[in-house]
C-alpha positions as a LaTeX table, in Angstrom:
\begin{tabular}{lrrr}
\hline
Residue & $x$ (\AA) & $y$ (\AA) & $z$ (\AA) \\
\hline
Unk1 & 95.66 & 170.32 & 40.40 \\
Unk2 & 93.46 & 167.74 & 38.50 \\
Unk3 & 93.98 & 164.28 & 39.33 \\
Unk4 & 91.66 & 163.12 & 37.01 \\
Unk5 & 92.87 & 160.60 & 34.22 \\
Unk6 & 96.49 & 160.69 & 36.50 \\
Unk7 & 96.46 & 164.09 & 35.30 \\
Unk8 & 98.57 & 166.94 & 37.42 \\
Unk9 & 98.77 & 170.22 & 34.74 \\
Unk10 & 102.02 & 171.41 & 34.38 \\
Unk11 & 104.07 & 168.10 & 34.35 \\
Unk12 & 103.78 & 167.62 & 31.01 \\
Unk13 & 105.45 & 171.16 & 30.01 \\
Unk14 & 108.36 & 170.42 & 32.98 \\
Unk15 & 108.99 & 167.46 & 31.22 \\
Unk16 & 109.48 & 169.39 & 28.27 \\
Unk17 & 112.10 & 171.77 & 29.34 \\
Unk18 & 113.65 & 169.10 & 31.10 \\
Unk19 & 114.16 & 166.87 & 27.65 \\
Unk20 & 115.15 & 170.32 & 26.10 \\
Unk21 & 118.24 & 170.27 & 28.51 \\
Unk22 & 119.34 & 167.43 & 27.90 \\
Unk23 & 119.17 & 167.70 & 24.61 \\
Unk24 & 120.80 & 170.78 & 24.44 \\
Unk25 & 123.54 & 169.25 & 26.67 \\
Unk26 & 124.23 & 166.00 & 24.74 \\
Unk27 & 124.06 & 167.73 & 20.98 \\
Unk28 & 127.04 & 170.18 & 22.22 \\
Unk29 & 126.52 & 172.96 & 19.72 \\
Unk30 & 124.53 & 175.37 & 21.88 \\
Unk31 & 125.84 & 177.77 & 24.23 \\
Unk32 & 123.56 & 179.95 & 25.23 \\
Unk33 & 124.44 & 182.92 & 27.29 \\
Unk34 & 123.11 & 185.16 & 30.29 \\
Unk35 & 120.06 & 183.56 & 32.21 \\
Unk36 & 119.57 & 181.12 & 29.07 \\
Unk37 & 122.78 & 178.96 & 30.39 \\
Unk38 & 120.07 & 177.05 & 32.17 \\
Unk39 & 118.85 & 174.92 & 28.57 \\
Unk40 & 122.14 & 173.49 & 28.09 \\
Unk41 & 122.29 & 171.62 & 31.87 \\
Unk42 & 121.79 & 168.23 & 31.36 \\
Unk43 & 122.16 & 167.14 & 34.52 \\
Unk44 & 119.71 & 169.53 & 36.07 \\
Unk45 & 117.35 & 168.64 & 33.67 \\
Unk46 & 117.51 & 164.59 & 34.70 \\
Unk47 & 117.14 & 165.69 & 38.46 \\
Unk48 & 114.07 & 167.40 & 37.48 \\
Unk49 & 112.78 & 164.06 & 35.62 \\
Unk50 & 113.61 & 162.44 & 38.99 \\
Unk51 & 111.96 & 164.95 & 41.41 \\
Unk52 & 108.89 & 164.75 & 38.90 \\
Unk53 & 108.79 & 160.85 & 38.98 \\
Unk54 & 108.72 & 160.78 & 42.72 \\
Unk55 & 106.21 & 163.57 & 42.99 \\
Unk56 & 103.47 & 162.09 & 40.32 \\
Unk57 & 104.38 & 158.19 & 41.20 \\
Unk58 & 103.94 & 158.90 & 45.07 \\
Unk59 & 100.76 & 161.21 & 44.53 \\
Unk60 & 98.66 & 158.87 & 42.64 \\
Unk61 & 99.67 & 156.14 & 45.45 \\
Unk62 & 98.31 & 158.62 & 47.58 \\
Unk63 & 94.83 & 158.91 & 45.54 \\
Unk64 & 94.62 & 155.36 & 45.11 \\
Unk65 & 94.89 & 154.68 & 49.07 \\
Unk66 & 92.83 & 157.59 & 49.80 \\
Unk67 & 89.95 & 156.36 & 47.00 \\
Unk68 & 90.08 & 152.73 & 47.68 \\
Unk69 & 91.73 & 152.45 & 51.48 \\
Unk70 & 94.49 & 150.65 & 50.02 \\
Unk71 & 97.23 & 150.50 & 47.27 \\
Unk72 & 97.38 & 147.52 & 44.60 \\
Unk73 & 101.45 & 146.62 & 44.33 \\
Unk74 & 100.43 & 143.97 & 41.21 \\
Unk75 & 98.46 & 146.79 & 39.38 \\
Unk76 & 101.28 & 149.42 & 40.53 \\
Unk77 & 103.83 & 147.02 & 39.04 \\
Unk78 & 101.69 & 146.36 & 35.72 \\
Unk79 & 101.48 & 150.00 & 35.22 \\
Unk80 & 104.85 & 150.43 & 35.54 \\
Unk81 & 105.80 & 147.96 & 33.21 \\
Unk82 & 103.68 & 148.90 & 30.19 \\
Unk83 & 104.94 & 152.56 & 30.83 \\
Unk84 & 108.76 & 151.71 & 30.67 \\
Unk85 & 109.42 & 148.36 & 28.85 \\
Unk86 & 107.90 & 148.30 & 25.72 \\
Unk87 & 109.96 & 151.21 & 24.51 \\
Unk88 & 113.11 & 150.54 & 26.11 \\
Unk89 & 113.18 & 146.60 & 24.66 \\
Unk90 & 112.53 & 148.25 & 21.50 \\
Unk91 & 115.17 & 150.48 & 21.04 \\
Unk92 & 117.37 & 147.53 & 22.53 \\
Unk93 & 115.87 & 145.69 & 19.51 \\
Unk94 & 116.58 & 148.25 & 17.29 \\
Unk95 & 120.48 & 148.37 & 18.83 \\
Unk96 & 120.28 & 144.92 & 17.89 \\
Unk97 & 119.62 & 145.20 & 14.41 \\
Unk98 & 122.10 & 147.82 & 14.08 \\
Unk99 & 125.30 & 145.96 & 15.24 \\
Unk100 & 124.35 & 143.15 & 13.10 \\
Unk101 & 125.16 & 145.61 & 10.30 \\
Unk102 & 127.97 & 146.95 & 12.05 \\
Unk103 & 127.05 & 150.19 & 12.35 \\
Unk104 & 127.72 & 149.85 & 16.15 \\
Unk105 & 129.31 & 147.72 & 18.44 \\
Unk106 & 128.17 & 147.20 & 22.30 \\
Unk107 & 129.88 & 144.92 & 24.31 \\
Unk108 & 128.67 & 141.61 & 25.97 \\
Unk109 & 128.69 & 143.15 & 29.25 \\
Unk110 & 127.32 & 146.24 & 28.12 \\
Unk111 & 123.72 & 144.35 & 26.27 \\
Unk112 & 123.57 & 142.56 & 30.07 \\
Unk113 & 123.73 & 145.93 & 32.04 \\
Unk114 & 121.08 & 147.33 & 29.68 \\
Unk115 & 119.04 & 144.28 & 29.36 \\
Unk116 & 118.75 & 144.12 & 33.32 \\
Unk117 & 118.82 & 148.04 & 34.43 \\
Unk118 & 121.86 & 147.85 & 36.30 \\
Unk119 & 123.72 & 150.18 & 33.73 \\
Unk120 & 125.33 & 152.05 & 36.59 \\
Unk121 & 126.68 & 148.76 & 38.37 \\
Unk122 & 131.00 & 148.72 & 38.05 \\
Unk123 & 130.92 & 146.23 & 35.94 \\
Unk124 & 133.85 & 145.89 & 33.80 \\
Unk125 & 132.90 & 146.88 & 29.98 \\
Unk126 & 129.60 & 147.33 & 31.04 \\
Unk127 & 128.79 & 151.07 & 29.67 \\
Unk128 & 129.47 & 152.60 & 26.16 \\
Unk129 & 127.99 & 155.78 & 24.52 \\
Unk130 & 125.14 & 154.26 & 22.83 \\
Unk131 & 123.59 & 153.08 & 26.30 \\
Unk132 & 125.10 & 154.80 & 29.04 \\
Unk133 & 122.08 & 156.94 & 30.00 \\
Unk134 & 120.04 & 154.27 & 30.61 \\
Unk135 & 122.08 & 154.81 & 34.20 \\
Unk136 & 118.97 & 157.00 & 35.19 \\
Unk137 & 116.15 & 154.25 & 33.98 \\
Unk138 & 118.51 & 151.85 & 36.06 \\
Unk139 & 118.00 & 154.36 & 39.19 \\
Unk140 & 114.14 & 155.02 & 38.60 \\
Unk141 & 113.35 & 151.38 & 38.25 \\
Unk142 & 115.68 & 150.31 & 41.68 \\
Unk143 & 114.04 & 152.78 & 43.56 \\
Unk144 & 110.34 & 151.93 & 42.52 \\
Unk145 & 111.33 & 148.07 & 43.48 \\
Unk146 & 111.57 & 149.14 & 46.77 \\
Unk147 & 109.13 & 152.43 & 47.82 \\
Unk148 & 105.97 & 150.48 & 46.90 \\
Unk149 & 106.22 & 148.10 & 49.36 \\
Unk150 & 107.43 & 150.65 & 51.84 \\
Unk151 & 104.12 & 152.52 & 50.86 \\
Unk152 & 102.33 & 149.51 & 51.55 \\
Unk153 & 103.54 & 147.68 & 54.40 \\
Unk154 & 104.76 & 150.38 & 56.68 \\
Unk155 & 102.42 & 153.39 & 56.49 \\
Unk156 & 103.40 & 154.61 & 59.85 \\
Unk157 & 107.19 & 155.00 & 58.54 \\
Unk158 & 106.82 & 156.25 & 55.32 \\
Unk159 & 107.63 & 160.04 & 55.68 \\
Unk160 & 110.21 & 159.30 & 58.45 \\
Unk161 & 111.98 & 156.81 & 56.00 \\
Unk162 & 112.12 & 159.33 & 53.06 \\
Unk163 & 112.88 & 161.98 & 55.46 \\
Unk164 & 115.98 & 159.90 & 56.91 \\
Unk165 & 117.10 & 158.99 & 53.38 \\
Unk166 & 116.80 & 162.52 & 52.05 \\
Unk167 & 118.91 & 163.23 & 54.91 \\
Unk168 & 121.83 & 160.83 & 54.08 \\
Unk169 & 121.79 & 161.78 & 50.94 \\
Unk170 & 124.05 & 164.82 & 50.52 \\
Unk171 & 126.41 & 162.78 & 53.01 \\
Unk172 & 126.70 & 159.80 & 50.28 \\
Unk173 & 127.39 & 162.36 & 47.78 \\
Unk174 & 130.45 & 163.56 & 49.56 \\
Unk175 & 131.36 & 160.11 & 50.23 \\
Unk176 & 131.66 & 158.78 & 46.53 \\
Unk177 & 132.98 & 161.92 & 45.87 \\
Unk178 & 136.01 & 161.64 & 48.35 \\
Unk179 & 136.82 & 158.00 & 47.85 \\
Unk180 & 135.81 & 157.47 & 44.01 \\
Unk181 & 137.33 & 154.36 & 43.77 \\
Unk182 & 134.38 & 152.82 & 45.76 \\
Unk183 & 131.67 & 152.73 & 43.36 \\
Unk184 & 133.16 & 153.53 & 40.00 \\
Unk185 & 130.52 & 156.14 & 38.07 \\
Unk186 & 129.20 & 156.98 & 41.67 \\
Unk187 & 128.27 & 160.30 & 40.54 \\
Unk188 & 125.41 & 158.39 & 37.83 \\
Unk189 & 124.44 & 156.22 & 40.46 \\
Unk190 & 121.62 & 155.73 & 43.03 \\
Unk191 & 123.93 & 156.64 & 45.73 \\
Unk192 & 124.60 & 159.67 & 43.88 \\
Unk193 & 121.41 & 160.71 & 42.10 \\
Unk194 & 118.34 & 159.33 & 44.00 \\
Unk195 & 117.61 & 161.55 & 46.71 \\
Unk196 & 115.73 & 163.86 & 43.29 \\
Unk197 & 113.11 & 160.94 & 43.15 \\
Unk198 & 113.39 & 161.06 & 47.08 \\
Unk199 & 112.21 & 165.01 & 47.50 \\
Unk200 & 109.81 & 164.62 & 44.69 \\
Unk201 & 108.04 & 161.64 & 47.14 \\
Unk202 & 108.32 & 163.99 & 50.35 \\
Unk203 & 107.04 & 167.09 & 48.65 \\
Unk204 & 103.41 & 164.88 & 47.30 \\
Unk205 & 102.99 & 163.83 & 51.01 \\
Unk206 & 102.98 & 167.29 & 52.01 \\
Unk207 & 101.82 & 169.08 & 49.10 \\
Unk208 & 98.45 & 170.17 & 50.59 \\
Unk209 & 100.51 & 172.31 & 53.05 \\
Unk210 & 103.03 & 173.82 & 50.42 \\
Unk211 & 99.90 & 174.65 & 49.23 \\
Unk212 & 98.15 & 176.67 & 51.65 \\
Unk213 & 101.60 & 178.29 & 52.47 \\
Unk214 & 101.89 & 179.63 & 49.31 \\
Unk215 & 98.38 & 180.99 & 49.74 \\
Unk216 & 99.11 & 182.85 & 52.63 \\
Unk217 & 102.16 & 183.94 & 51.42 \\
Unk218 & 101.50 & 184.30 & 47.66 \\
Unk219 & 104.49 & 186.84 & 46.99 \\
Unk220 & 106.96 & 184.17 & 47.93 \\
Unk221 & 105.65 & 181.74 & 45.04 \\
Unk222 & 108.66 & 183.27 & 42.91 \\
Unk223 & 111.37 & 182.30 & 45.01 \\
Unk224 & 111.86 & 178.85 & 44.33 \\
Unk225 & 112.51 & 180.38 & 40.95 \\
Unk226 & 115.44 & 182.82 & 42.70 \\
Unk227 & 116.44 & 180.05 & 44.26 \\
Unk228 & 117.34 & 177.64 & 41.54 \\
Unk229 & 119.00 & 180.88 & 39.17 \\
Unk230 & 121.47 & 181.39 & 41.95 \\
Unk231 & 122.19 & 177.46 & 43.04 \\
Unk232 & 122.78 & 176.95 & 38.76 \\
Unk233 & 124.70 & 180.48 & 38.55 \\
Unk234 & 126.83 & 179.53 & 41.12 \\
Unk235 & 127.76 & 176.23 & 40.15 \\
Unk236 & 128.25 & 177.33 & 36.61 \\
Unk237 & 130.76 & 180.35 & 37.73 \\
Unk238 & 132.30 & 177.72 & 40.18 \\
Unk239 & 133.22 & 175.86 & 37.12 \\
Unk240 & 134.36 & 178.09 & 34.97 \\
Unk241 & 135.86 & 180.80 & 36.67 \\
Unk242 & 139.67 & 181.55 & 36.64 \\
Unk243 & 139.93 & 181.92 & 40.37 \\
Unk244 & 138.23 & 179.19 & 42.04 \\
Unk245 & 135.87 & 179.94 & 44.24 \\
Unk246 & 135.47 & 176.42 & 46.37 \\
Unk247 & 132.45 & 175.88 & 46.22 \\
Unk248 & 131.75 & 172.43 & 45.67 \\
Unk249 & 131.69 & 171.47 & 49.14 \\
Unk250 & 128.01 & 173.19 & 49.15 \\
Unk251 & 127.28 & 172.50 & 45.47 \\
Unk252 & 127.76 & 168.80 & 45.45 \\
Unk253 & 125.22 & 168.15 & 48.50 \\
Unk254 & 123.16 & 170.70 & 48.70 \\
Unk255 & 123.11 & 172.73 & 45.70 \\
Unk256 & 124.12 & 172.65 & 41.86 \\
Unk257 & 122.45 & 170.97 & 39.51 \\
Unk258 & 121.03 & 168.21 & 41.68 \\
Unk259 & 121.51 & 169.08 & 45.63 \\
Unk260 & 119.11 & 169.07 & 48.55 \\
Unk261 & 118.02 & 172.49 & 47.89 \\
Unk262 & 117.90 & 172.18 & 44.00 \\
Unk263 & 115.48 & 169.42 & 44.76 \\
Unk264 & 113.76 & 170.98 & 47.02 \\
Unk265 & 113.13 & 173.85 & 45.13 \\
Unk266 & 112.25 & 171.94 & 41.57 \\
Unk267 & 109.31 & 170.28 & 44.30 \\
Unk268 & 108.07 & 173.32 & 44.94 \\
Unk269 & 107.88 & 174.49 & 41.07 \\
Unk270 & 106.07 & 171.29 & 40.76 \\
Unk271 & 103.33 & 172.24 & 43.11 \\
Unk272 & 103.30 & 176.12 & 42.08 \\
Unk273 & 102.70 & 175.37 & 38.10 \\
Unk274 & 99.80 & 173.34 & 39.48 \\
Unk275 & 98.29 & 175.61 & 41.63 \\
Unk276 & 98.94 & 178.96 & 41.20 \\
Unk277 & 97.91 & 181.22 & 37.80 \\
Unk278 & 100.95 & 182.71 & 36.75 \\
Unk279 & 102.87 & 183.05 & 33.04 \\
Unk280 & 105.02 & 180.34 & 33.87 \\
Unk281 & 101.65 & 178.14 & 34.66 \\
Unk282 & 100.74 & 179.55 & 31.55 \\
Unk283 & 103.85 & 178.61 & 29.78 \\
Unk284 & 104.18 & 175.19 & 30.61 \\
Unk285 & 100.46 & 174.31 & 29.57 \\
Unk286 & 101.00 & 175.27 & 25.91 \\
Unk287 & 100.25 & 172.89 & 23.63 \\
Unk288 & 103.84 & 172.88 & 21.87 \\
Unk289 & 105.47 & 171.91 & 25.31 \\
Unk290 & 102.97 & 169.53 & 26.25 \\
Unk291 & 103.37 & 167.85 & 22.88 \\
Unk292 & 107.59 & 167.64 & 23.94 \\
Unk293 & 106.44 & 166.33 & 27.11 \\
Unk294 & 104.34 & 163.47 & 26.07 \\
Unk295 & 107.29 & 162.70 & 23.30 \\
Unk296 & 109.61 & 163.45 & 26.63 \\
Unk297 & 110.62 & 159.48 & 27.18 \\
Unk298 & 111.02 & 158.38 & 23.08 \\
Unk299 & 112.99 & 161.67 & 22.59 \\
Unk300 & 115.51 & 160.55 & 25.82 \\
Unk301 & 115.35 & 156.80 & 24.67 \\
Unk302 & 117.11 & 157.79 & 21.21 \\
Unk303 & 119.06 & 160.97 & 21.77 \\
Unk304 & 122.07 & 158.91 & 22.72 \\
Unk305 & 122.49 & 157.22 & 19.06 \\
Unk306 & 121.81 & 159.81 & 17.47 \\
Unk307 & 123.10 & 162.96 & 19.15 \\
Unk308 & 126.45 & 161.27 & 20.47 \\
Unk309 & 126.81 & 158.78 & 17.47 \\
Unk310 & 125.84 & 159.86 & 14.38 \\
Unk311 & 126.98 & 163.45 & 14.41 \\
Unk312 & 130.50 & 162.08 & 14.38 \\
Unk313 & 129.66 & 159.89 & 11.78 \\
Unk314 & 127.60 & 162.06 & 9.39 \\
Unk315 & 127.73 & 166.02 & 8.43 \\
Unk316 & 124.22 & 166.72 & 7.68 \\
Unk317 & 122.63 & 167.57 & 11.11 \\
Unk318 & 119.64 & 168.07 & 9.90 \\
Unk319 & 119.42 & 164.69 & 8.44 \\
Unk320 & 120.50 & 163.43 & 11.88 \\
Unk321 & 118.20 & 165.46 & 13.85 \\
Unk322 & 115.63 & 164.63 & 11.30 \\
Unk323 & 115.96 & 161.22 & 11.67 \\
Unk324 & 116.42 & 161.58 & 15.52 \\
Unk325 & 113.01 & 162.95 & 15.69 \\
Unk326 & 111.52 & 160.36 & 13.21 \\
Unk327 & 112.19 & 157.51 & 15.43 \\
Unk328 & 111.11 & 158.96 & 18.68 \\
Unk329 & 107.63 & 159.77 & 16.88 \\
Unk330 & 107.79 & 156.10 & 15.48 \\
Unk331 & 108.67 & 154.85 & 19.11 \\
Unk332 & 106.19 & 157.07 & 20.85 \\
Unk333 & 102.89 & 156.32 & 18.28 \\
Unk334 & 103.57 & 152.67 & 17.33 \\
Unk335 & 105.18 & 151.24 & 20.44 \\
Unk336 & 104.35 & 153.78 & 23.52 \\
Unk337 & 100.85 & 154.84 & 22.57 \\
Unk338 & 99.49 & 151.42 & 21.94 \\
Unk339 & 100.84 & 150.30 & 25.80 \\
Unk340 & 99.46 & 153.65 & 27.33 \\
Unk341 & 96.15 & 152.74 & 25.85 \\
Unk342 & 96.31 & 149.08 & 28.03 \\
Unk343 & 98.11 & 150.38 & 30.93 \\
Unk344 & 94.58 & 152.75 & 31.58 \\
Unk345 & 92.83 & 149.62 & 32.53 \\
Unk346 & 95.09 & 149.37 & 35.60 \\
Unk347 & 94.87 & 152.96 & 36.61 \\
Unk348 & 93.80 & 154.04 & 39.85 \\
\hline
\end{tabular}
């Protein structure tokens, strides 16, 4: 793994597939079959955004600490900024311009949720198709107000505090699950959702361990793999099979599309596309995924209008798709790129 230029190989590609899935989730018109039921799972696909975010956000907190003997929180929170706003306030912008045409309509409530990141807060009114994933920015940017400071002022408790929340977790899950009317849209909330940013901290603290494992025991490096076919396999046939087979009592905390083990096991991927040379190392460092992956965060910003909206509202998808691509270049090279550039001067 280089660290170099906050550079960990792989990521980009895993971003890739994960953008694919949701993509392939949202459009609708794909359904792929045998072992290729795996593109069209949205929700796995966010979980591995979030496992990723923890793992690369936590590392380079790691490197900075262990380059400069401590961590910056103002540069942390600079970074962060230039990475996430600009874009976001520019679709917003661009939401703007289309409801003053009335070509959509978002509710008061809704621009506030949006406009503050607390899209997954019950709120009444407060969601609506054009910005109702912007529940998982609202989860990202919660969590990272709270786990650099932890990072910072209590060094001594920072495993056992992820470790304990990890741990409550799959219990919350059940929770919101059994008494719904608690947190209304539990299951797209932090309560719900953020143990994948959680894991992805835990496995970059003890990465250099997984490591040497996996050394030792290189024939094992495909069983993460196994692992996440069968969790996804079995929550799929769970679903859709005629005769029950009751098993979301160990899907919804600890496997599926975004349980303990799921996230467990997308942590480990993380750390095995890094390390190890293998055709799936291979894979995810081509250039045409690591192109997707850098276009990863424009391509999520807009697939919402465009992919939920406009298909309903126009029958050339290839005009849509043509234009949903156009405007996550446009966001990516005029808005994003120009930001990245600026947020490199607060690097670690």
């Amino acid at each position: 793994m280089s660290l170099q230029k906050n550079y960990i190989s792989g990521i980009s590609g895993l971003r890739a597939l994960s953008i694919i899935m949701v993509l392939m989730s949202h459009w609708g018109y794909f359904h792929p079959k045998g072992v290729f039921f795996i593109i069209n799972n949205g929700a796995f696909g966010v979980n591995v955004f979030f496992v990723i975010s923890g793992f690369l956000i936590t590392t380079l907190l790691i490197t900075e600490e262990n380059n400069s003997g401590k961590i910056s929180l103002r540069n942390f929170y600079i970074r962060r900024t230039l990475r996430i706003f600009p874009a976001f306030y520019f679709l917003l912008l661009f939401y703007f311009i289309l409801q003053v045409f009335n070509v959509i309509t978002i509710s008061v409530p809704s621009w506030i949720t949006s406009l503050t990141y607390t899209k997954y807060f019950p709120i009444k009114n407060g969601i609506d198709n054009y910005t109702f994933h912007f529940w998982s920015l609202s989860i990202e940017e919660h969590f990272y107000l709270i786990w650099p400071f932890v990072f910072f002022y209590f060094p001594a408790y920072r495993k056992k505090i992820l470790i304990l929340l990890a741990c409550a977790f799959p219990f919350l899950r059940m929770l919101f699950y059994k008494y719904n009317m608690f947190w209304p849209n539990g299951d797209f909330s932090i309560f719900y959702r953020g143990d994948g940013i959680v894991w992805g901290c835990i496995i970059a603290f003890y990465q250099h361990d997984i490591i040497e494992f996996f050394k030792r025991k290189r024939k094992l490096i495909y069983l993460p793999f196994a692992m996440l076919l069968f969790l996804l396999y079995m929550e799929r046939l769970n679903i859709e099979s005629s005769t029950k087979l009751h098993l979301g009592y160990f899907n919804l905390p600890l496997g599926g599309s975004f349980g303990t083990i799921t996230s467990i096991c997308i942590g480990l991927i993380i750390i095995i596309t890094a390390h190890f040379k293998t055709l799936w190392s291979w894979l995810l460092n081509t250039k045409p995924l690591n192109y997707i992956g850098k276009l990863s965060y424009s391509l999520y910003l807009y697939q919402q209008i465009f992919l939920l909206h406009f298909q309903f509202t126009m029958n050339n998808q290839i005009l849509v798709f043509t234009l949903f691509i156009s405007m996550a270049l446009f966001s990516y090279y005029m808005i994003e790129l120009p930001f990245l550039k600026l947020k490199k001067r607060f690097n670690v």
